[in-house]
C-alpha positions in Angstrom: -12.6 -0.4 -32.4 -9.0 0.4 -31.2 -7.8 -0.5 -27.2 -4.9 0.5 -25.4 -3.0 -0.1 -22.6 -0.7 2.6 -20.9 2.6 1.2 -21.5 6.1 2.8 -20.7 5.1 6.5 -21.3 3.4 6.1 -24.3 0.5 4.1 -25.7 0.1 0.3 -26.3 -2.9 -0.3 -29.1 -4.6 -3.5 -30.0 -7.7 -4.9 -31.5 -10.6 -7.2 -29.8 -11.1 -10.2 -31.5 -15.0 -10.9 -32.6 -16.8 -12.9 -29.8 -15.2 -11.0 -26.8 -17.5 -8.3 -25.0 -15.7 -5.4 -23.5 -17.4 -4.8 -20.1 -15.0 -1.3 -19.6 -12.0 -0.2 -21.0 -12.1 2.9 -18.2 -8.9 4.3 -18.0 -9.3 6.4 -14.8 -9.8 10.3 -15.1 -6.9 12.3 -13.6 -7.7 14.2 -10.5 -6.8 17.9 -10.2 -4.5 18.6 -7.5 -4.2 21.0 -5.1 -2.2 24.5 -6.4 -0.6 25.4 -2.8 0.2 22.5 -0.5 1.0 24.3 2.6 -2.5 25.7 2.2 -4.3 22.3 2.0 -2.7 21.3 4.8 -4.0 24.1 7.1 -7.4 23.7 5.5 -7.3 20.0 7.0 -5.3 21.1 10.3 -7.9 24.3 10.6 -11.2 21.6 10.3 -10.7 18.6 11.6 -12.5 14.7 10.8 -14.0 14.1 14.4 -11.6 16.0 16.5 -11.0 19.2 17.8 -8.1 21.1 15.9 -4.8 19.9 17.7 -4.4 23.3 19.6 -7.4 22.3 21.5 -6.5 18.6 22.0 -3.1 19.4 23.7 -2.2 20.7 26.8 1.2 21.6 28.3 3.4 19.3 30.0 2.5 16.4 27.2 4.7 14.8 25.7 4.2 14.4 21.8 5.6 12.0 19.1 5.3 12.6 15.6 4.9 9.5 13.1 6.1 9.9 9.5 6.2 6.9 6.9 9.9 6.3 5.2 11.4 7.3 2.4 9.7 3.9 0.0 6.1 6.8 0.6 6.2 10.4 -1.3 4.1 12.0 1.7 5.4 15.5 1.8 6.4 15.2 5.6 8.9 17.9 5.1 5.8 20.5 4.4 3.1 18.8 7.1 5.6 18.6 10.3 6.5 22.2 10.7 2.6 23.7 11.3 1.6 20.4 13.3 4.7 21.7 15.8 3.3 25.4 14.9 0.0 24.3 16.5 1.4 22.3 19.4 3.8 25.4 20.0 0.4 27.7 20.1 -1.1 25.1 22.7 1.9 25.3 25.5 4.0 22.2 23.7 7.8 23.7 22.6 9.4 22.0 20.3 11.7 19.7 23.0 9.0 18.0 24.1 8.2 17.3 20.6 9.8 13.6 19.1 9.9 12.3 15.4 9.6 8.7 14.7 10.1 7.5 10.9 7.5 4.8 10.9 9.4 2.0 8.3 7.3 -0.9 9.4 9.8 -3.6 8.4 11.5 -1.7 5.7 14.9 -1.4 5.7 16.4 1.4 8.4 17.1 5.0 7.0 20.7 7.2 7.9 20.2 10.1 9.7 20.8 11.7 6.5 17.8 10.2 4.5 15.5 10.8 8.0 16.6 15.0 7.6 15.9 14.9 3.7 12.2 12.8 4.4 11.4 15.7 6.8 13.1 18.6 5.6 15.7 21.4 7.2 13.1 22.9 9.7 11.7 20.0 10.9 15.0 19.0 11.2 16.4 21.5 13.1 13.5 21.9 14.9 13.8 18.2 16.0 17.1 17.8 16.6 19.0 15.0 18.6 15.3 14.3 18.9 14.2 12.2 15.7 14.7 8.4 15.0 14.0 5.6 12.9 11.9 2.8 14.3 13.9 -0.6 14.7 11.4 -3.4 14.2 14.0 -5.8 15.9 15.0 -3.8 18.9 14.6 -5.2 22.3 13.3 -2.2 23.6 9.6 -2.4 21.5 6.9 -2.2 24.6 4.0 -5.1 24.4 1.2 -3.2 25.2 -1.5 -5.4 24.8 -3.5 -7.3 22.2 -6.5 -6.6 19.8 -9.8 -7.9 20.4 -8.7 -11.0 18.1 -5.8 -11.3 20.2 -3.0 -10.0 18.0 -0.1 -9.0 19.9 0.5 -5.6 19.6 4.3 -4.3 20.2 5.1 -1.3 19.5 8.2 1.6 19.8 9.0 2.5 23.0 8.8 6.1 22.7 5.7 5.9 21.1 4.2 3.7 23.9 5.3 6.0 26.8 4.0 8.8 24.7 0.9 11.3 25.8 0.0 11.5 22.4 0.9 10.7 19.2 0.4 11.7 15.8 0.5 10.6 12.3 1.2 11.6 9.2 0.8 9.2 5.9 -0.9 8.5 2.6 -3.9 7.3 1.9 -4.3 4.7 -0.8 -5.7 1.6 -2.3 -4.5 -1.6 -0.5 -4.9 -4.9 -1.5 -4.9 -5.9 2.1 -6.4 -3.5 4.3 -8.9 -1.9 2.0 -6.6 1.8 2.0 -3.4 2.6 3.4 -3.0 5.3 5.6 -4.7 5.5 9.0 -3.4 3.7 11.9 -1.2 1.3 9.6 1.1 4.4 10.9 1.0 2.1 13.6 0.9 -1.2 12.6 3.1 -2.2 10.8 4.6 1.1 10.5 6.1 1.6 14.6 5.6 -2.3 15.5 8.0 -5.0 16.3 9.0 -7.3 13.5 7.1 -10.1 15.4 3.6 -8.2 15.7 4.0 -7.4 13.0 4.2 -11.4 11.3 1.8 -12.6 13.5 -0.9 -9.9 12.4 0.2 -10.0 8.4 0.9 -14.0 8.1 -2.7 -14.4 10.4 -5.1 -12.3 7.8 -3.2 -12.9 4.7 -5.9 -14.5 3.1 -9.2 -14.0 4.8 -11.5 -13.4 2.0 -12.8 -10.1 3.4 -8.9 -9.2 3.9 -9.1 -7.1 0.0 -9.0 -3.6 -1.6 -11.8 -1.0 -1.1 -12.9 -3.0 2.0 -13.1 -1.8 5.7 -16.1 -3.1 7.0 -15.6 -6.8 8.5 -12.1 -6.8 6.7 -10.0 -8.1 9.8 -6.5 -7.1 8.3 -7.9 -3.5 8.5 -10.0 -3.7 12.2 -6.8 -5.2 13.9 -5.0 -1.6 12.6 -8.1 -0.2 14.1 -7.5 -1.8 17.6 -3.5 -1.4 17.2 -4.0 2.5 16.7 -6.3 2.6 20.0 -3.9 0.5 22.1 -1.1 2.8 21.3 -3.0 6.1 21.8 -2.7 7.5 18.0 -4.9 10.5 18.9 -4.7 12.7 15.4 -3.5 11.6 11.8 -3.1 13.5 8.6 -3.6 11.2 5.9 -2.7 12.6 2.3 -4.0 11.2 -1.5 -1.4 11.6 -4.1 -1.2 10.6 -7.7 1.8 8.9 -9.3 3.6 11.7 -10.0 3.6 12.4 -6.4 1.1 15.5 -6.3 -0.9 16.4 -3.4 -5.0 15.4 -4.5 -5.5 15.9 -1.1 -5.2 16.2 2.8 -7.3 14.8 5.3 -7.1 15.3 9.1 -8.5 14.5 12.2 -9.7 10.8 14.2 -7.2 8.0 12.9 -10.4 6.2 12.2 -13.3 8.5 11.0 -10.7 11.1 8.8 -9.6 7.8 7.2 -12.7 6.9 6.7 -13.5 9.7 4.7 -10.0 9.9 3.0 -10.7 6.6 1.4 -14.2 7.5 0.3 -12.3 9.6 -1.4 -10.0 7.7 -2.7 -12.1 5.1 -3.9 -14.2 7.6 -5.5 -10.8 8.1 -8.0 -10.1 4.6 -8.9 -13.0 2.8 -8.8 -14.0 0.6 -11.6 -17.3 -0.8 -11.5 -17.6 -4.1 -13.2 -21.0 -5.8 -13.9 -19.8 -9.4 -13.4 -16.7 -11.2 -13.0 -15.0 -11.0 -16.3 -13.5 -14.4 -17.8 -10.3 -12.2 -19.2 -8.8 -9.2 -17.6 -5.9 -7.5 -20.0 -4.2 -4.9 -17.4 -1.3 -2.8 -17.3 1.2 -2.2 -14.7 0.9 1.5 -15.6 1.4 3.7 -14.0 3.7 1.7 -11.3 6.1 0.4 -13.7 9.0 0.1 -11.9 10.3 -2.6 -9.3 8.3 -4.9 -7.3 5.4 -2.0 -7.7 4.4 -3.6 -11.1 2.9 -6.8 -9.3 -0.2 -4.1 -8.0 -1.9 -4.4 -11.0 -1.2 -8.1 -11.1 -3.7 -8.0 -7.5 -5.9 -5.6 -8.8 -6.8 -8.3 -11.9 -6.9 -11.3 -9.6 -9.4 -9.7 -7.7 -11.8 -9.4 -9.9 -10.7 -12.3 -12.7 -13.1 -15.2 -12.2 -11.8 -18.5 -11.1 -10.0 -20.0 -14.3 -10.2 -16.8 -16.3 -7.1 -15.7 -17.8 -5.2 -12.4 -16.9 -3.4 -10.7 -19.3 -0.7 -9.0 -17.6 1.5 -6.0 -19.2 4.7 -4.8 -17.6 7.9 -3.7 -19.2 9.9 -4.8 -16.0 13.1 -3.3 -17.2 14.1 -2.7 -13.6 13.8 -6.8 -12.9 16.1 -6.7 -10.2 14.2 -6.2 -6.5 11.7 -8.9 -7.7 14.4 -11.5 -8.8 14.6 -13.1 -4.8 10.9 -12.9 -5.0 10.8 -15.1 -8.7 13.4 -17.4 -6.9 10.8 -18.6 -4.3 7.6 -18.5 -6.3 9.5 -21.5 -8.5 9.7 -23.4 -5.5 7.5 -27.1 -5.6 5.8 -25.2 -2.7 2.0 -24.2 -2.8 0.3 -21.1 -1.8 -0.8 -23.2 1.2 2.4 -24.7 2.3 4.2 -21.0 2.0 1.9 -19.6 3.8 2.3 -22.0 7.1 5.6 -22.4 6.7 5.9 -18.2 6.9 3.3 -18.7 10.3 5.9 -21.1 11.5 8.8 -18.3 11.4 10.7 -20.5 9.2 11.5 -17.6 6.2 13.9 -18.7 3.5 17.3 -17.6 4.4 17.4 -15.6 1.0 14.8 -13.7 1.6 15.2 -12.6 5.3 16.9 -9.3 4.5 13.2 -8.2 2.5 9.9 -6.9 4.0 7.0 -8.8 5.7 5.2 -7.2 2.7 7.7 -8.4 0.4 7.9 -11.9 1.7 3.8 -12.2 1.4 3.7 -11.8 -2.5 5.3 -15.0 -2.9 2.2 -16.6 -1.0 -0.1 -14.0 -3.1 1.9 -14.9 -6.5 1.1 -18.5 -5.8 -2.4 -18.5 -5.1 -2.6 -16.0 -8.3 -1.3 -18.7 -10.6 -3.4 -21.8 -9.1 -6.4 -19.5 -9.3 -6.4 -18.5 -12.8 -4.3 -18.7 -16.0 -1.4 -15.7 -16.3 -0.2 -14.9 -19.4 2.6 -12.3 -18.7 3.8 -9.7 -21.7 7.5 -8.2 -20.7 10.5 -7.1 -22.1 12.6 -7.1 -19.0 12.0 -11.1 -18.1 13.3 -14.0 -20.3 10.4 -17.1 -21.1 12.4 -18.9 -18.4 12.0 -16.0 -16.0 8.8 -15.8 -16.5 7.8 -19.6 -15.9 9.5 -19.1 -12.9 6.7 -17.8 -11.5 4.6 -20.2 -13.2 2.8 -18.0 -15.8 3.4 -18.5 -19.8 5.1 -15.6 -21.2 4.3 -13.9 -25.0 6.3 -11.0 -26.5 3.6 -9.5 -27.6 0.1 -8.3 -26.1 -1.3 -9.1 -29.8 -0.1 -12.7 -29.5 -1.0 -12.9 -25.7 -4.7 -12.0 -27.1 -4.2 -14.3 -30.2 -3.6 -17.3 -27.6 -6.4 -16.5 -25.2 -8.6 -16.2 -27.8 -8.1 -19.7 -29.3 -8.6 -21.5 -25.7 -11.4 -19.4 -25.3 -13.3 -17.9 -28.0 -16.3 -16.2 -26.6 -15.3 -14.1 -23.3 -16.2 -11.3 -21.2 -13.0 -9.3 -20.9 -12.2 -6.2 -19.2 -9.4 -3.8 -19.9 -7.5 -1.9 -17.1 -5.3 1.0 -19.2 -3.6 1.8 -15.9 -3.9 -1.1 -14.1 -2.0 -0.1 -11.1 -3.7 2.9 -10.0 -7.4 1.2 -10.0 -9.8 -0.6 -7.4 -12.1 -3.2 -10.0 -15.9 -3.1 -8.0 -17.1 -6.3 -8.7 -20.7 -7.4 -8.0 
């Protein structure tokens, strides 16, 4: 019987070798989406998750913020700001007492011009002289309080002197916080840079801090407590597929709508595996670009056993955003000492510029490779490149299967065609 992996637009096709059982080679079924998106979004906006609809939950004289993610999400804000103002508008809000906050966590700051093309020529004209871009580093972030853990939560000023705020994201796997979406609007999304270290760096690697988990994952219930804190009172949460399509929209509580968008979600890419497999042979597809090709890298170490071998397929022929990150996973440094040297503050100077998100792989990369054996199959890295990162490189998926096969002849192994859009349910 013939495999493949998703590969680059077109198909990658390779043979089992006898001994090996195949516990799934699911590729995941695509979802239809929605045919008008303006109409899914009053669908969510006319029946909200756990709240009233938002003409009954304001009231005149408030004043409202608006939360978008950046330009790095493809959540359509430019069609989902304009009715949320509609319905504020219908409740005794106008639109200047309306404000728009691009939430880019610690991403890098967009121009007014890239802020009016995320949200589009009504909303921003509607919004005008009235809509910035969260600074993580500014001096004017409000400490509001801290989570029942005690994670500090700072937050945007506007958004802490607001009478209500309101969200609008995507909701999708995480390898972190179960799903995105929800009140990571929040945090990291309107937080200060330090919140949002000490809450990241702290829950990095709790075990129950993983995909498709929201129940006693800590990573996910301090978002929970950060959302309360800062009064996120309604959020629209979309599901999207790769090509940027609306699946679709869910509205209502920060925390029960979210809920129930990532049922959803997880009912899409979930995987269910019967037991740990010994070799996982995943491809980046169908985020093949950038530092998005290291998701399915997660997605296989989640579920690899400890000292199984991932086999790990990505063209990376856009190399360059993950070359600063290669250049500290070669350090002498293990996942342990990166990890407290990060909780120290004390980030290498050449990476400084990137992400808390960023910054993290390098502690996730490292714990990948002293977990389990990596045999990476690329076009767009050198051998050198790729023992940078300390994995062994082969040019070919048939010899990366030849080689794994030799060290370990019987297996269970379990294919991910599109190993970047799926959650693997293990036992």
């Amino acid at each position: 019987m013939e495999y493949y992996l998703n590969y680059d637009g077109g198909r990658m096709e390779f043979s089992m070798p006898s001994g090996w059982n195949v516990l799934t080679c699911q590729d995941c079924a695509e979802a239809p989406i929605v045919p008008e998106v303006g109409k899914e979004i009053d669908r969510a906006l006319d029946d909200p998750i756990g709240t009233p609809p938002l003409e009954q939950m304001a009231r005149p004289g408030m004043n409202v913020v608006l939360i978008f993610d950046d330009a790095q999400r493809p959540t359509p804000a430019h069609l989902a700001i304009p009715p949320i103002m509609n319905r504020l508008n219908a409740a005794g809000i106008p639109d200047e007492r309306i404000s728009g906050i691009c939430a880019v966590g610690t991403h890098p700051l967009l121009t007014m011009e890239e802020l009016e093309k995320k949200v589009g020529k009504e909303a921003g004209s509607r919004l005008q002289g009235r809509i910035f871009c969260h600074d993580p580093h500014s001096s004017e972030n409000v400490l509001i309080g801290r989570t029942h853990r005690g994670t500090m939560i700072e937050i945007n000023r506007l958004v802490a002197k607001a009478d209500m705020n309101i969200g609008v994201g995507e909701c999708m796997p995480h390898p972190c916080s179960g799903f995105g979406g929800g009140g990571k609007i929040i945090l990291p999304g309107v937080s200060s840079y330090r919140a949002v270290a000490d809450h990241h760096y702290t829950y990095l690697r709790h075990p129950d801090a993983r995909v498709n988990l929201l129940d006693g994952n800590p990573f996910y219930e301090e978002i929970v407590d950060a959302a309360r804190l800062s009064r996120l009172r309604f959020k629209l949460d979309f599901i999207m597929n790769e090509k940027h399509d609306v699946i679709r929209a869910f509205a209502g509580d920060p925390v029960k709508g979210h809920r129930k968008a990532s049922e959803y979600a997880g009912s899409l890419y979930l995987i269910p595996l019967s037991k740990r497999p010994d070799v996982v042979i995943t491809s980046a597809s169908p985020l093949e670009v950038g530092v998005q090709v290291t998701k399915a890298l997660m997605m296989a170490g989640f579920c690899v056993r400890a000292g199984g071998t991932i086999i790990w397929v990505a063209s990376q022929k856009n190399a360059g955003p993950i070359m600063p990150l290669l250049e500290q996973i070669a350090t002498p440094e293990t996942a342990g000492e990166f990890h407290h040297r990060l909780i120290r503050g004390d980030i290498p100077e050449h990476m400084k510029a990137f992400g808390i998100s960023y910054i993290m792989m390098g502690v996730i990369f490292k714990e990948v490779a002293e977990k389990v054996n990596v045999i990476h199959v690329t076009e767009g890295l050198t051998k050198e490149q790729v023992a940078m990162m300390h994995f062994n490189y082969a040019p070919s998926l048939e010899e990366a299967v030849r080689e794994t096969h030799r060290q370990m002849p019987r297996a269970d192994v379990a294919i991910f065609p599109s190993g970047g859009n799926i959650i693997p349910g293990v036992p």
